[in-house]
NUKE-770523 format. One record per residue: y, z, x of N, C-alpha, C in turn; residue in one letter; residue number from 0. Coordinates in steps of 0.2 Angstrom, whole numbers. Atoms other than C-alpha are relative to their C-alpha. Layout:
- ny | nz | nx | cay | caz | cax | cy | cz | cx | code | pos
- Y | Z | X | Y | Z | X | Y | Z | X | a | NUM
...
This chain:
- ny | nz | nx | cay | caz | cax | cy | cz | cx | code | pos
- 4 | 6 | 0 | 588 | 212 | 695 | 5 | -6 | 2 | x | 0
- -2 | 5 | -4 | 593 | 195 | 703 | 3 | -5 | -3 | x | 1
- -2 | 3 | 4 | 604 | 184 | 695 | -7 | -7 | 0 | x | 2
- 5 | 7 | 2 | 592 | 168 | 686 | 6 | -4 | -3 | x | 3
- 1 | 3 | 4 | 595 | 155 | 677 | 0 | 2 | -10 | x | 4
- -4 | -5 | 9 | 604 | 158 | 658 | -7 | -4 | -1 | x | 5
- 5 | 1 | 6 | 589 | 146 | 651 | -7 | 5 | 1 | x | 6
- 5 | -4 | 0 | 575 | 156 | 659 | 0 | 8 | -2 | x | 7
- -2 | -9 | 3 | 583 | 173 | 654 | -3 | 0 | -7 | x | 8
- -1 | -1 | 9 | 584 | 168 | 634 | -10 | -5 | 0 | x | 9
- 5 | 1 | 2 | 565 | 160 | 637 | -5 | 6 | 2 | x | 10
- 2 | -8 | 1 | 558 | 178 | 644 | 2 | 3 | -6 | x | 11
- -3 | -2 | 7 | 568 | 184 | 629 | -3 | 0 | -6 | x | 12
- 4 | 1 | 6 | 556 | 178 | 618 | 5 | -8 | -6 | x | 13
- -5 | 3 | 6 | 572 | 166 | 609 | -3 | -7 | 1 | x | 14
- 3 | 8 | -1 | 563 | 147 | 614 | -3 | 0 | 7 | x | 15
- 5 | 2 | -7 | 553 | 139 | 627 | 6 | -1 | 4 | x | 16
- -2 | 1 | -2 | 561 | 134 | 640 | 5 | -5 | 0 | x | 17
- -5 | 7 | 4 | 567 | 116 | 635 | 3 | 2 | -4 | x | 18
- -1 | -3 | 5 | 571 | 124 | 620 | 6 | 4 | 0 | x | 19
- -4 | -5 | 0 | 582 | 136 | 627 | 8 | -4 | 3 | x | 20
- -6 | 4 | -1 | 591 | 123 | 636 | 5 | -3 | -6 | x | 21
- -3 | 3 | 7 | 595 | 114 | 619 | 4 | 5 | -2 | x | 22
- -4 | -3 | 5 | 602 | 129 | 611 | 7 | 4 | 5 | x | 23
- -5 | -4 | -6 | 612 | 135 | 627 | 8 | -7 | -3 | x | 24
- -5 | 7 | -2 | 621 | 114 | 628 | 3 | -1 | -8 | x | 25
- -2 | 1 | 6 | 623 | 116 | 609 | 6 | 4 | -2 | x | 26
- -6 | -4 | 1 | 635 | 131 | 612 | -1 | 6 | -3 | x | 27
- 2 | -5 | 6 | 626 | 145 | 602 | -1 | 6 | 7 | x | 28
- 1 | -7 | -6 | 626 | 158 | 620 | 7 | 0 | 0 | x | 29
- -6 | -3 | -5 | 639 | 168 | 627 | -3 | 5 | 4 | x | 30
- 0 | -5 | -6 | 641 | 178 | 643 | 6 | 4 | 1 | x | 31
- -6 | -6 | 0 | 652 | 193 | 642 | 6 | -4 | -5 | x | 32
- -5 | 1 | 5 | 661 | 185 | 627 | 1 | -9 | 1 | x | 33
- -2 | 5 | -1 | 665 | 169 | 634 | -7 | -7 | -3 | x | 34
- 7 | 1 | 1 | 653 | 156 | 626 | -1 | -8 | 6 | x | 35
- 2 | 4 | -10 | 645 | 143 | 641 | -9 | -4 | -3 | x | 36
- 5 | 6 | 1 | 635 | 128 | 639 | -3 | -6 | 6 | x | 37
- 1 | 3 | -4 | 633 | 123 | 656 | -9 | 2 | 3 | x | 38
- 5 | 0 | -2 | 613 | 121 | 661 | -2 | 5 | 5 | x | 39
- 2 | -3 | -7 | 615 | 129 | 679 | 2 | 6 | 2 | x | 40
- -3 | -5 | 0 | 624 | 145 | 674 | -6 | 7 | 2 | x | 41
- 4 | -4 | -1 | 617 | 160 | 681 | 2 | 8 | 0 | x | 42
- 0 | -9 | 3 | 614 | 179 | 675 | -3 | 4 | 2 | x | 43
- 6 | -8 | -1 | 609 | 197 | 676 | -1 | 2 | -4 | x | 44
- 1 | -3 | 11 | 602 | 200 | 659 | 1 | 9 | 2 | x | 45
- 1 | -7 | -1 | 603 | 219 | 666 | 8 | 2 | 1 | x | 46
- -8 | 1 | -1 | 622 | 216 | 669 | 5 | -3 | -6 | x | 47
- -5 | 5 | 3 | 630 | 202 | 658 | -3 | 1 | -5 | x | 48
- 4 | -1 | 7 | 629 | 205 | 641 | 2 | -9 | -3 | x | 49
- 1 | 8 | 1 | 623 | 189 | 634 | -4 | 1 | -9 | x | 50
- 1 | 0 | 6 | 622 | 184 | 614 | -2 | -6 | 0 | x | 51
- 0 | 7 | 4 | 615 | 171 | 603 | 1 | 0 | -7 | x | 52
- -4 | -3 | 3 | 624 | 168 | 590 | 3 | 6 | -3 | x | 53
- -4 | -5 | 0 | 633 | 181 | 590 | -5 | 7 | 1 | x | 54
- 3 | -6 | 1 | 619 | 192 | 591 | -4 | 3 | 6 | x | 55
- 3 | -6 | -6 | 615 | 203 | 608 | -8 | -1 | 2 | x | 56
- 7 | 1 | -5 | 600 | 198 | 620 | -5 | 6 | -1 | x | 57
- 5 | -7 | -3 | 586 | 210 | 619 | -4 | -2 | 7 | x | 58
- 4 | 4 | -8 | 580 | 208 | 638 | -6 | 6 | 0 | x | 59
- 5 | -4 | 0 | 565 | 218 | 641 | -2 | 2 | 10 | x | 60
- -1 | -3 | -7 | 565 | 228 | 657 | -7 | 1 | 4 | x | 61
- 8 | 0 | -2 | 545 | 231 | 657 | -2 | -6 | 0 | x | 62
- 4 | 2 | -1 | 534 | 219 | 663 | -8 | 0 | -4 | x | 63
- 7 | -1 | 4 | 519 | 216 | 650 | -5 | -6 | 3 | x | 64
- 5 | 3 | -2 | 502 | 212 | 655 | -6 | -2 | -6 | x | 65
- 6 | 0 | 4 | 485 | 206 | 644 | -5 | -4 | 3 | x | 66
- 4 | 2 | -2 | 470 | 201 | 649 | -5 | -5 | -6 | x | 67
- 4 | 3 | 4 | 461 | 189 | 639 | -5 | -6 | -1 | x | 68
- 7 | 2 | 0 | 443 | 183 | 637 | 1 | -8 | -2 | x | 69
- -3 | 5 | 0 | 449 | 163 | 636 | -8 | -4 | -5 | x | 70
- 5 | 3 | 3 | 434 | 155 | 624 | 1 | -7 | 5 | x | 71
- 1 | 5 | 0 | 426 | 138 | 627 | 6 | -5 | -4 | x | 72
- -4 | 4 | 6 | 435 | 123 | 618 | 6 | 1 | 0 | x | 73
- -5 | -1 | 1 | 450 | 129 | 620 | 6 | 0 | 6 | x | 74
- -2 | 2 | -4 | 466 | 121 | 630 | 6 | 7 | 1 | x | 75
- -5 | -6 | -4 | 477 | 133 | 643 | 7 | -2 | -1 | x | 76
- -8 | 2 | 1 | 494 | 129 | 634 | -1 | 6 | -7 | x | 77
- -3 | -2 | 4 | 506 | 136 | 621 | 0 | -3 | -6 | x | 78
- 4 | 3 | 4 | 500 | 124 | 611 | 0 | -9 | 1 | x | 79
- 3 | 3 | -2 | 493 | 109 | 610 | 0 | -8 | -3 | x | 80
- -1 | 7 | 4 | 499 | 88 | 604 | -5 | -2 | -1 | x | 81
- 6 | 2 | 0 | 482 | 83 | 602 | -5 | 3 | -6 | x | 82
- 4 | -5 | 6 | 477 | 98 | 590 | -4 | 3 | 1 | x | 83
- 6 | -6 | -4 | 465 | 107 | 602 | 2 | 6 | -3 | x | 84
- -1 | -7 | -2 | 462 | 125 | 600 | 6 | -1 | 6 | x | 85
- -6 | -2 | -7 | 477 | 133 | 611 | -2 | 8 | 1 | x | 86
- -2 | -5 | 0 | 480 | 149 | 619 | 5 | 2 | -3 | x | 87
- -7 | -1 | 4 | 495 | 149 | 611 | 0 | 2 | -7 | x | 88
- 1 | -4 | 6 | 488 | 152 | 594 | -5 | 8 | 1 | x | 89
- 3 | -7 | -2 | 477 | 167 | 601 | 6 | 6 | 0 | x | 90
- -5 | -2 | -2 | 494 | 173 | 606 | 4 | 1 | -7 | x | 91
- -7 | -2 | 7 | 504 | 173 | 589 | -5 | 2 | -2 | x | 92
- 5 | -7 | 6 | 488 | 181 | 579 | 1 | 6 | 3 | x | 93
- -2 | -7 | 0 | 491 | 196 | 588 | 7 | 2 | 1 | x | 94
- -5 | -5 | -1 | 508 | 196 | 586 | 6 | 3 | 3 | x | 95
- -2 | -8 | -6 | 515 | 202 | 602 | 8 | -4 | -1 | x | 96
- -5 | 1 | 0 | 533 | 203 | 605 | 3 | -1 | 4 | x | 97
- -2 | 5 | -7 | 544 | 192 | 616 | -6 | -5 | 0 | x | 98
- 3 | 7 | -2 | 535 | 178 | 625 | -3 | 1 | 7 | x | 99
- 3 | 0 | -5 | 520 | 181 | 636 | -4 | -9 | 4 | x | 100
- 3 | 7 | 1 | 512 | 164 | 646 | -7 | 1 | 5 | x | 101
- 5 | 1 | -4 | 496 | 160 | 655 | 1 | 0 | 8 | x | 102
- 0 | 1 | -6 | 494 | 164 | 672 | -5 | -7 | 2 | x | 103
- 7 | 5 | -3 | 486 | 145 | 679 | -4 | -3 | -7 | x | 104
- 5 | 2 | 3 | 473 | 137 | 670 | -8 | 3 | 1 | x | 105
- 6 | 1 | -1 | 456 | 137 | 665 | -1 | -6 | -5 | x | 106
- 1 | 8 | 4 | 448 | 120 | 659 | 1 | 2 | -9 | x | 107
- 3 | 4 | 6 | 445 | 114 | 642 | -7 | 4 | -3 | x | 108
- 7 | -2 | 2 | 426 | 119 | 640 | -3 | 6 | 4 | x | 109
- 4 | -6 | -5 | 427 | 134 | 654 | 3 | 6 | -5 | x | 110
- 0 | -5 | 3 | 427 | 152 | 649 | 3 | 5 | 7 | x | 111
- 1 | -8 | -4 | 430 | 170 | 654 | 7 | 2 | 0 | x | 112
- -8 | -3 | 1 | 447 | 180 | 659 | 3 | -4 | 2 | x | 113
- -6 | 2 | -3 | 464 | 173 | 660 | 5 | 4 | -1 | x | 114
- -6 | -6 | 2 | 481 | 185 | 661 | 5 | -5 | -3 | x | 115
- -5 | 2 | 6 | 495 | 183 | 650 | 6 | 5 | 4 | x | 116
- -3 | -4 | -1 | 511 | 190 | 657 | 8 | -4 | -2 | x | 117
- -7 | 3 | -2 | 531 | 187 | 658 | 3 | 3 | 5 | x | 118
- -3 | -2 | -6 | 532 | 193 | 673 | -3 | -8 | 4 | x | 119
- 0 | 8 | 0 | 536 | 174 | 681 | -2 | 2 | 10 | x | 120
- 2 | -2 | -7 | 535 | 183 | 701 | -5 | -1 | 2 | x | 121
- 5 | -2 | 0 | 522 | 191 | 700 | -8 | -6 | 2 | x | 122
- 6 | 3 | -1 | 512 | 179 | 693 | 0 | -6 | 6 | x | 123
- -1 | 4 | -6 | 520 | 166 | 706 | -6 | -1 | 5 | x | 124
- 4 | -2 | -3 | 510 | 175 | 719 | -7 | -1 | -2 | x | 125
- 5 | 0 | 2 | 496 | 176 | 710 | -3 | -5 | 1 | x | 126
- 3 | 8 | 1 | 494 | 155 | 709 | 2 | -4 | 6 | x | 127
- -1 | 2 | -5 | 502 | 151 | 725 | -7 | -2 | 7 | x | 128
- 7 | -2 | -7 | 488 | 145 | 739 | 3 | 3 | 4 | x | 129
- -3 | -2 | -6 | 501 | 151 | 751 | 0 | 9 | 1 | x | 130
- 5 | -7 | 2 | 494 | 170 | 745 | -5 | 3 | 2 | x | 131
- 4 | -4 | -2 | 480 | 167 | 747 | -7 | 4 | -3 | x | 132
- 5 | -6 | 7 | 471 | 176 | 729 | -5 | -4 | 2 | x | 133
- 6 | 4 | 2 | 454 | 170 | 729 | -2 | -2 | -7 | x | 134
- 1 | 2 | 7 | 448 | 162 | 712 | -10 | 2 | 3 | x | 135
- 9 | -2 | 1 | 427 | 167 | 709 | 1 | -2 | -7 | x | 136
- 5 | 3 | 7 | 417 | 157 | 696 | -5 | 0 | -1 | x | 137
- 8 | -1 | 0 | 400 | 158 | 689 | 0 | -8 | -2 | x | 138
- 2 | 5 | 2 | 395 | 140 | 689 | -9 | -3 | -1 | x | 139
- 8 | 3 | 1 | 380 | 133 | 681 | 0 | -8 | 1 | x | 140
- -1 | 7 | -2 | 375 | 117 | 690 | -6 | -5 | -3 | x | 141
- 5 | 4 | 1 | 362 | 104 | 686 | -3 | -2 | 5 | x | 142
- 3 | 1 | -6 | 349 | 102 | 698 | -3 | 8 | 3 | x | 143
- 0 | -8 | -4 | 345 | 116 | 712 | 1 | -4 | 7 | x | 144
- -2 | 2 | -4 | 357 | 113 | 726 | -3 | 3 | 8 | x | 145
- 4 | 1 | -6 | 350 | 112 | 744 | 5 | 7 | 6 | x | 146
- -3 | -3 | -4 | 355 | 125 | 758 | 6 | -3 | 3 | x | 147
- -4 | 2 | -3 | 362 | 111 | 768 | 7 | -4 | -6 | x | 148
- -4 | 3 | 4 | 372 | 106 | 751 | 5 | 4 | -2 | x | 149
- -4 | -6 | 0 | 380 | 124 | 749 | 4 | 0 | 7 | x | 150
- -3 | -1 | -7 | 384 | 124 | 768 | 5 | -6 | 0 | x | 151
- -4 | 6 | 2 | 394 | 107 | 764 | 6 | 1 | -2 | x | 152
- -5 | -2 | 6 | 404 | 115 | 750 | 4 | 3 | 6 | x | 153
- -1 | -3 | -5 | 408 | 128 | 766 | 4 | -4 | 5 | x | 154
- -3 | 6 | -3 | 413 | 114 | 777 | 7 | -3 | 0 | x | 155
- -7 | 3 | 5 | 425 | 105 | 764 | -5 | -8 | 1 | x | 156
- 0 | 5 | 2 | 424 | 89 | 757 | 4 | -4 | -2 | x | 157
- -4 | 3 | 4 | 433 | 75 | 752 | 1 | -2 | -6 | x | 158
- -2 | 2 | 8 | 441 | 72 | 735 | 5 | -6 | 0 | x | 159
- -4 | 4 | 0 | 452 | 60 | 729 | 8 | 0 | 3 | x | 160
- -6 | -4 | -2 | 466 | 71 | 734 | 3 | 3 | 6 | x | 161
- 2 | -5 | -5 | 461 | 77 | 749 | -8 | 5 | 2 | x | 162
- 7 | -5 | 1 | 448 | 89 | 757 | 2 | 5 | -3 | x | 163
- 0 | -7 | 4 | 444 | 103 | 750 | -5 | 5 | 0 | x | 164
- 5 | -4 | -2 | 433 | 117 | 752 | -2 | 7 | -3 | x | 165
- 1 | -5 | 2 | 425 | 133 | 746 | 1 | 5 | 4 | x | 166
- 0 | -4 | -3 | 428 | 149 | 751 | -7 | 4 | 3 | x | 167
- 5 | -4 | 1 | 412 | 157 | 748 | -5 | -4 | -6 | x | 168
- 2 | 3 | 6 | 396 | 149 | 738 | -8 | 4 | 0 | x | 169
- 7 | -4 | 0 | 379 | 157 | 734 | -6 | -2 | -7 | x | 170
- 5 | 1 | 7 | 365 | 153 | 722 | -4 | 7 | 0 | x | 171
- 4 | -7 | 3 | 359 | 168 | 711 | -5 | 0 | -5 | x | 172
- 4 | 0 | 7 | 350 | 161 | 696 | -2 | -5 | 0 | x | 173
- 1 | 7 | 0 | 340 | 146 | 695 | -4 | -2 | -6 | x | 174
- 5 | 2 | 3 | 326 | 140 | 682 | -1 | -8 | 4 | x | 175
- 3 | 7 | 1 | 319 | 122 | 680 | 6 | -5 | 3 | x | 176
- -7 | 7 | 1 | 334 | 111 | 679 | 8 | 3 | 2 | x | 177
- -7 | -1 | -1 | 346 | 121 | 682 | 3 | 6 | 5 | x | 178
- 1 | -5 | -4 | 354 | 134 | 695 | 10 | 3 | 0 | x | 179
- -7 | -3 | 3 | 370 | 146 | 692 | 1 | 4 | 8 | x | 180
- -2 | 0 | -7 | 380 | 147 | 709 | 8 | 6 | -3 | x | 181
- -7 | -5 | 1 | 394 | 161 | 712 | 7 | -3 | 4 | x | 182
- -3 | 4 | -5 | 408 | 151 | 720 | 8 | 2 | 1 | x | 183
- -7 | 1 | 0 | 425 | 154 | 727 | 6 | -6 | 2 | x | 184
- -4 | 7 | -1 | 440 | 144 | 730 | 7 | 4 | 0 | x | 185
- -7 | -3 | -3 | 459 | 149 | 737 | 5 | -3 | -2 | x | 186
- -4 | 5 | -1 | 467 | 135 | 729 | 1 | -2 | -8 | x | 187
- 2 | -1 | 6 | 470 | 131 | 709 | 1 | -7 | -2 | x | 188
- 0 | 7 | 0 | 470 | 109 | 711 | -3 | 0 | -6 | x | 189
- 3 | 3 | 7 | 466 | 102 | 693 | -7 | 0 | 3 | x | 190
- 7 | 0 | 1 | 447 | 104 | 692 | -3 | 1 | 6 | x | 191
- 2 | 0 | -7 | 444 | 110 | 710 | -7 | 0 | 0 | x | 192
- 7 | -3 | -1 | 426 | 119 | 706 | -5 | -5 | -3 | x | 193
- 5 | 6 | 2 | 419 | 104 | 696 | 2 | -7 | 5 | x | 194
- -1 | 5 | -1 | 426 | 91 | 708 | -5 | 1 | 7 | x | 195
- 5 | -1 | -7 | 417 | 100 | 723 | -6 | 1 | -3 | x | 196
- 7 | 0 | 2 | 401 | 103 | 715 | -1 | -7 | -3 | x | 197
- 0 | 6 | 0 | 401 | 85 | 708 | -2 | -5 | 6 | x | 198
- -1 | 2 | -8 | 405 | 79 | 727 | -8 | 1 | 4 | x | 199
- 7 | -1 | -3 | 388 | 86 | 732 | -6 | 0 | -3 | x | 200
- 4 | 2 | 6 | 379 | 80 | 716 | -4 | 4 | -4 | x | 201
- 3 | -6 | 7 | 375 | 95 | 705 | 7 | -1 | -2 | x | 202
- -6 | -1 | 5 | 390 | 93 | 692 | -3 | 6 | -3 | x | 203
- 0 | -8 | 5 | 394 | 109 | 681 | 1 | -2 | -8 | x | 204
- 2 | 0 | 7 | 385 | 112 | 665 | 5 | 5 | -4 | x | 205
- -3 | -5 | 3 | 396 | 127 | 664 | 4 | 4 | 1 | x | 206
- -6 | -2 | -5 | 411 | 138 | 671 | 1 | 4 | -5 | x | 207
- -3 | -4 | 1 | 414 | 153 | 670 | 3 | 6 | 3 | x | 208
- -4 | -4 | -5 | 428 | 166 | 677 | -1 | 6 | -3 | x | 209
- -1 | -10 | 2 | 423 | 186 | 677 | 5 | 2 | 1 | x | 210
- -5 | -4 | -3 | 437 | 190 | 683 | 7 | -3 | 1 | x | 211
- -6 | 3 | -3 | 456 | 186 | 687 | 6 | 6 | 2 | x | 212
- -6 | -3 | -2 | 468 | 193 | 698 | -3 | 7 | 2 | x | 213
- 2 | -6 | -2 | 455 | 208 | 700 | -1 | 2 | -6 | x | 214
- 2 | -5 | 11 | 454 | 213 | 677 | -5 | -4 | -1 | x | 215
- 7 | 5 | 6 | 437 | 207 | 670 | 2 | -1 | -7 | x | 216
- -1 | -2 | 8 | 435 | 204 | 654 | -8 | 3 | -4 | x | 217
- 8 | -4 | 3 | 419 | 217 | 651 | 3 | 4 | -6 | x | 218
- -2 | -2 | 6 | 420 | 222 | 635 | 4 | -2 | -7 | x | 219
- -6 | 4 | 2 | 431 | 208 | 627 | -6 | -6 | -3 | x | 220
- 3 | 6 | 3 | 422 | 194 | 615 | 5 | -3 | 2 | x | 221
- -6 | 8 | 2 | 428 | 175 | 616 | 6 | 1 | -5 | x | 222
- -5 | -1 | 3 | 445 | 176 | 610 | 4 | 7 | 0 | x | 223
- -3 | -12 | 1 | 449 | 197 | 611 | 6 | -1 | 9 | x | 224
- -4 | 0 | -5 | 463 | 200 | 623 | 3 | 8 | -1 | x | 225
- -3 | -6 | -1 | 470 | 218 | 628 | 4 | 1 | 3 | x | 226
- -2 | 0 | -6 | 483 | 224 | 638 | 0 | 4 | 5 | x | 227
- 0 | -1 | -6 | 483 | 229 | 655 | 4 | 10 | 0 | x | 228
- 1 | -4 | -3 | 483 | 248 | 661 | 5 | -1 | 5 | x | 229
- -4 | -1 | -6 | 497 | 253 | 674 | -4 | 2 | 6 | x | 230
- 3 | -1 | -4 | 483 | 256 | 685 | -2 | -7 | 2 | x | 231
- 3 | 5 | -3 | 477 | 239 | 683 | 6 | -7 | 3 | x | 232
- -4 | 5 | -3 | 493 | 230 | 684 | 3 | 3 | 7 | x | 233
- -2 | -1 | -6 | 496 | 240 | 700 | -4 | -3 | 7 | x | 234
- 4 | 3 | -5 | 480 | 232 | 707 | 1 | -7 | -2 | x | 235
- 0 | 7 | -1 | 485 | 215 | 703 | 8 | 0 | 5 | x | 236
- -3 | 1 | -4 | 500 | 218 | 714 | -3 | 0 | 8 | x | 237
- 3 | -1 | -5 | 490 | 224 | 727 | -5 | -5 | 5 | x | 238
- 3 | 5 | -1 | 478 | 209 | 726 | 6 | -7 | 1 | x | 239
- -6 | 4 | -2 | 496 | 198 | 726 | -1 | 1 | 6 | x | 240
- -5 | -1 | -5 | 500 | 206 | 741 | -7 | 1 | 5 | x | 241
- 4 | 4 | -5 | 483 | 200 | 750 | -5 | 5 | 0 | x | 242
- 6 | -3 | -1 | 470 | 214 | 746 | -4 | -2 | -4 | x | 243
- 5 | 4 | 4 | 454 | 209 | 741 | -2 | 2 | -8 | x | 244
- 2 | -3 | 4 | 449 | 210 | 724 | -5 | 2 | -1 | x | 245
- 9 | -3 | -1 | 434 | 221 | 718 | -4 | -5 | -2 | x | 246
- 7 | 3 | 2 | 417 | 213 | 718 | -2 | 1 | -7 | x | 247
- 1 | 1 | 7 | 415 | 208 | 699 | -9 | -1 | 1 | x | 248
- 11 | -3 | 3 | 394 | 211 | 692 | -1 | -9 | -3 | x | 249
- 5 | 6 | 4 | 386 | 193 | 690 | -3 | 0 | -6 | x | 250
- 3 | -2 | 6 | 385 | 196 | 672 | 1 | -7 | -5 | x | 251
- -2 | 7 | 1 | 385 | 179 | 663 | 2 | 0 | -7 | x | 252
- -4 | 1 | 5 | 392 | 174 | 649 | -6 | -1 | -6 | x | 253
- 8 | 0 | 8 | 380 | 174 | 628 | -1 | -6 | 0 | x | 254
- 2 | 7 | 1 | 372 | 159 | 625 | 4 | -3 | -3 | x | 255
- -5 | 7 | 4 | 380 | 144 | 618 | -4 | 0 | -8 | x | 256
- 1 | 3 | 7 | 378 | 140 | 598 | -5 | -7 | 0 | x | 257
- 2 | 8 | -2 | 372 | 121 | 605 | -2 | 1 | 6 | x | 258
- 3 | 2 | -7 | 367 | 111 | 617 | 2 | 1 | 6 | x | 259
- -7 | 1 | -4 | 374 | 112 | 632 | -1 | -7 | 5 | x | 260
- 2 | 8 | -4 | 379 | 95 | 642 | 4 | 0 | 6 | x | 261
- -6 | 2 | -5 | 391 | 89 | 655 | 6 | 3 | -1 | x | 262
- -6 | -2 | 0 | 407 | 101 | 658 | 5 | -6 | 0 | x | 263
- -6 | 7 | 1 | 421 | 89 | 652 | 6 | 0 | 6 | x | 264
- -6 | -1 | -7 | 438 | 87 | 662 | 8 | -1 | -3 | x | 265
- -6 | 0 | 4 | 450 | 90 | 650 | 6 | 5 | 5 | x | 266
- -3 | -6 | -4 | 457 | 106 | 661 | 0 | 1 | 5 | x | 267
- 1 | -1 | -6 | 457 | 115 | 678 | -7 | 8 | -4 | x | 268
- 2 | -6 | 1 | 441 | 132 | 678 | -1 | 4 | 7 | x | 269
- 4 | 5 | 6 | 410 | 195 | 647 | -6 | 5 | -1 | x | 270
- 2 | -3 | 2 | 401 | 202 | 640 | -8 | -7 | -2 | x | 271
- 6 | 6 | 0 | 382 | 194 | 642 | -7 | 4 | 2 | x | 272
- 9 | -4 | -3 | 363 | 197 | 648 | 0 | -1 | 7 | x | 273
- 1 | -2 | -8 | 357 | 200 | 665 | -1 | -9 | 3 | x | 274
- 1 | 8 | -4 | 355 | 184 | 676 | -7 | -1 | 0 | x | 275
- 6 | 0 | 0 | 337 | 185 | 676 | -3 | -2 | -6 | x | 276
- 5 | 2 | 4 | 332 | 181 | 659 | 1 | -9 | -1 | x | 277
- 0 | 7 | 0 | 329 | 164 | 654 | 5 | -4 | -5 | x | 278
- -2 | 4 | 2 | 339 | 151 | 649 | 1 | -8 | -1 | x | 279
């Protein structure tokens, strides 16, 4: 392994977040190979340098842990959360786990479906990087019922406040009265990309959702339920890193809402369900 960063080591480690870790390093409570080091920019081999907190031996973790987890509504993509939102961060302590895994990316505030959890920081790197390449795919339900020439716009690109921006790929699958559930991708993970371009062409999203990430559904997984990842399947999020396509996820949509449903909010960036065909 490659020498890091003493704070990023002891925040893999599970001992403190990253800030956190600095604090306890500048306080003088680490040593490396005996010597104790309170310098920020000191860097290590957890596989090499043996490294204590007070006085007590690093468990560094040499496997890479994956979970896949079905991300509810309502609930912000942090470790927790100043304001008192639901977090993913309390998901994460009720089951427990050991060390300190974090969210690959975002998904909004009021969006739903898979997001992975890992402490593998590389990895995920690639995974978020546009310079990669991943595709992101969202089930979006829009207001209205957008126009051939309004989809082929998306295609095109668009300007945002930010810049243009564009879809990879977009297709209408479901529609009713009022409303039409588009499958759309995107190569890029800009705070609120997929509501800022369907907004741009005047159907905003009533609702977001990701079947899929990195290649792992979340079929079989209620709101909230997280699993972890098969060596088969973290081999296929390498693969899909490393630029091959992910599999074609089943337009399977997400269970009805408890409520109304209104205008996706913009707190964020963005299963087990019935067939696209019934009515909603």
């Amino acid at each position: 392994m490659a020498a890091e960063r003493l704070q990023k080591v002891l925040a893999h480690a599970g001992v403190a977040s990253r800030r956190h870790a600095e604090q306890v390093i500048t306080a003088g409570r680490v040593s490396v190979n005996g010597q104790v080091v309170t310098a920020l920019g000191t860097k290590v081999d957890p596989q090499v340098d043996r490294i204590a907190v007070d006085g007590k031996p690093l468990a560094v973790q040499s496997v890479k842990r994956w979970f896949i987890l079905y991300k509810p509504e309502g609930m912000v993509t942090t470790l927790s959360d100043p304001r008192g939102r639901a977090s993913v961060g309390e998901l994460i302590k009720q089951q427990k786990l050991e060390g300190r895994v974090y969210p690959v990316g975002r998904l909004d505030y009021d969006a739903e479906g898979a997001l992975l959890l890992t402490d593998d920081g590389e990895l995920a790197h690639q995974l978020l990087h546009p310079s990669f390449g991943v595709r992101r795919t969202y089930l979006a339900k829009v207001k209205g019922v957008p126009s051939k020439a309004s989809l082929e716009k998306l295609l095109e690109g668009v300007r945002l406040e930010d810049g243009m921006a564009k879809a990879l790929s977009v297709e209408a699958f479901d529609q009713t009265e009022k409303n039409t559930w588009l499958e759309l991708s995107v190569g890029e993970g800009r705070p609120h990309i997929v509501k800022r371009l369907l907004a741009a062409i005047g159907h905003p999203v009533v609702r977001l959702f990701r079947p899929q990430h990195g290649g792992i559904t979340v079929e079989s997984l209620e709101p909230g339920e997280l699993r972890p990842l098969t060596d088969e399947e973290v081999d296929r999020i390498r693969r899909i890193a490393g630029g091959e396509p992910a599999p074609v996820s089943p337009r399977t949509l997400p269970g009805r809402r408890h409520r109304k449903e209104g205008p996706a909010s913009d707190d964020d960036d963005g299963a087990r369900g019935r067939p696209p065909r019934e009515s909603r």
